[in-house]
N, C-alpha and C positions, 0 to 999 in steps of 0.2 A: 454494441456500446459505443456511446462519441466518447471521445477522450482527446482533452484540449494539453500540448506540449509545449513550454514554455520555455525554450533555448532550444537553437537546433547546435550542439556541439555537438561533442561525442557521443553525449549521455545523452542529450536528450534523441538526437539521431536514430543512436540506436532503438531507444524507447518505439519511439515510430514504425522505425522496422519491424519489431517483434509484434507488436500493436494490428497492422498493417496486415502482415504473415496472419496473424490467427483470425484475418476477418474484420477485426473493427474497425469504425472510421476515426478518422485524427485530424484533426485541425494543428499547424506547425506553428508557433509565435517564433519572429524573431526579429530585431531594432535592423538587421545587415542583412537587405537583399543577395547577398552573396555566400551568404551561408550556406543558401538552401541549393545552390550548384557547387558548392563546394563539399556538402555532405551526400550530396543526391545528384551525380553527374548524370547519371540514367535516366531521372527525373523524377518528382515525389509523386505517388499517388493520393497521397491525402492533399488539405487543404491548407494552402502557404498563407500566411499574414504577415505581415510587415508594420512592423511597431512595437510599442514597449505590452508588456504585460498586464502593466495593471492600469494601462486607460481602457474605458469602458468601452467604449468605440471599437475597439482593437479587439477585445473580449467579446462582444459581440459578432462581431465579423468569425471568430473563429466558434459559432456556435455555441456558450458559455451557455446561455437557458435551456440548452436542451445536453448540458455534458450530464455522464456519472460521473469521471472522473478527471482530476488534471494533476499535471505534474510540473512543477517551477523547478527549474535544471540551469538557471544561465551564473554567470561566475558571481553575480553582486547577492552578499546575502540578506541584505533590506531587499533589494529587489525580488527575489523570493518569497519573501514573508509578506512583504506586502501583498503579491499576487494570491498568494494561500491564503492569507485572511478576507480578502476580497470574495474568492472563490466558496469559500468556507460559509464566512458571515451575512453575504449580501447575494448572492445566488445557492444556497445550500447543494453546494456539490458533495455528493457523497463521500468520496475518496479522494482527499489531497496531500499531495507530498512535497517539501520542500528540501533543497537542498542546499545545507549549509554548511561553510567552509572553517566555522569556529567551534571545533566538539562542546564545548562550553555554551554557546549559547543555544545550541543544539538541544541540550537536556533543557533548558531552561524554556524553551517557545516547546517543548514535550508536554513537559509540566502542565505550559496553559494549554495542552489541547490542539497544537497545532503539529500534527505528528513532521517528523523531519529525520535526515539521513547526512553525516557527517559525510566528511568526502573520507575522512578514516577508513570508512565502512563502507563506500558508495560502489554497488553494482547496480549494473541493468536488473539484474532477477528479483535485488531489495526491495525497488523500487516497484516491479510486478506486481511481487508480495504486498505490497500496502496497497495501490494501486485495486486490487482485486482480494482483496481476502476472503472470502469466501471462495474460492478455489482452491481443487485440490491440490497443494505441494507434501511431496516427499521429501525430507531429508534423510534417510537412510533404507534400506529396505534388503533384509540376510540375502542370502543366494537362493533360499529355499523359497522365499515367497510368504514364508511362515510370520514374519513380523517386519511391521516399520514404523519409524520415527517419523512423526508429523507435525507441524508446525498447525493450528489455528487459531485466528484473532477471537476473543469473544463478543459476541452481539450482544447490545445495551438490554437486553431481557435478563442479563445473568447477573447483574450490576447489582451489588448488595444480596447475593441468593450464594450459599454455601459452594462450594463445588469440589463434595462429593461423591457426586455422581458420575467423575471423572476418575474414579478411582474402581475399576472392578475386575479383581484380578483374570478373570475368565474373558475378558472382552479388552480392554485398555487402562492404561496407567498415567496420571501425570506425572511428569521425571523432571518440567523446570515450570515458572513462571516467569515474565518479562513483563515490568513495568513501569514506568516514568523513564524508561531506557535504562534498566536496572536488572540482569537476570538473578533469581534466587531457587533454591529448592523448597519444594511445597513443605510445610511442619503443620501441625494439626488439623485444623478445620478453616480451613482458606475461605476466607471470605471471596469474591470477585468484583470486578470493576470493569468497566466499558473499554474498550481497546486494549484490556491482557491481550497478552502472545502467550498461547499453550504451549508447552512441548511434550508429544505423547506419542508411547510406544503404544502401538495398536497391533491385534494380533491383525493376520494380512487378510481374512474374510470378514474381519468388523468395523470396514473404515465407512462402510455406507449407513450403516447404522447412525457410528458417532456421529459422520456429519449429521442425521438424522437428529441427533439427538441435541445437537448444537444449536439447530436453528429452532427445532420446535419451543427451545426455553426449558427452563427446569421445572417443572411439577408444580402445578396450583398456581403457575405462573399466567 
């Protein structure tokens, strides 16, 4: 997978590195030729730009038509939002993350759509997580192997379709919902919507399934 990083700090650095580590290729944006020997004395193996993020010119140069994903990491949070809506609206990149410095306006560019990470909250792995949702993460998992907690984003197939089917005590549970940057516990017959964050106890030989069952869509779908 390409994946275009827009601020080479520390966040975005790091992004790179783990990026980088598991094989994919990355293209670096950043305005300070100096960054990139200041984060990467060794030297980067992905590919360096030099420039702002959201000229075109610049986006192109770091592969932008052919990314899945990008991530806007640099301190300015117009400059953020603009890149992610760019990335989003005008090259349909799948997975984009923005990072912004005011929790407030945070929920509110959620709201429309434009998913984002307060520095509150802000790690490398959050970032991952949106970045790749459809990968497996664990967040909790017994000693025994017997059960674990799972985090998955829903695909826009489940959007208005009950989710029910999340519920079976023999196989997995839903235990929270997350959305508009909101967590709640599920109460009767949960409708769904496009970009929920699941959280679900899975028993520890039904995770292949669920994902199964996640992507295939719900029934008659």
């Amino acid at each position: 997978m390409h994946v275009v990083i827009v601020g080479c700090g520390r966040v975005g650095s790091s992004i790179s590195r783990r990026l980088l580590d598991d094989g994919h290729s990355v293209a670096l944006i950043d305005t300070d030729p100096q960054a990139f020997e200041k984060r990467f004395p060794e030297g980067f193996a992905g590919t360096k730009v030099v420039g702002f993020g959201f000229d075109r010119d610049v986006l192109a140069q770091a592969g932008i038509d052919h990314a899945q994903a990008l991530a806007a990491v640099t301190s300015g949070d117009n400059s953020n939002i603009i890149v992610a809506r760019i990335a989003r609206e005008t090259y349909q990149v799948e997975h984009v993350v923005a990072r912004i410095y005011d929790p407030g306006r945070a929920l509110v560019y959620r709201r429309l759509g434009i998913p984002t990470i307060a520095t509150v909250e802000w790690t490398t792995d959050q970032a991952m997580r949106r970045l790749f949702p459809s990968e497996t993460r664990t967040e909790w998992l017994d000693p025994t192997g017997g059960v674990a907690i799972v985090e998955r984003t829903l695909p826009a197939a489940w959007a208005g379709r009950a989710l029910d089917a999340f519920d079976d005590a023999a196989r997995w549970r839903l235990v929270a919902i997350t959305r508009g940057g909101k967590a709640t516990l599920p109460t009767g017959n949960v409708i769904g919507q496009e970009g929920d964050v699941l959280l679900l106890s899975v028993v520890g030989s039904a995770g292949d399934e669920l994902d199964a069952m996640i992507t295939a869509g719900p029934k008659g779908h």
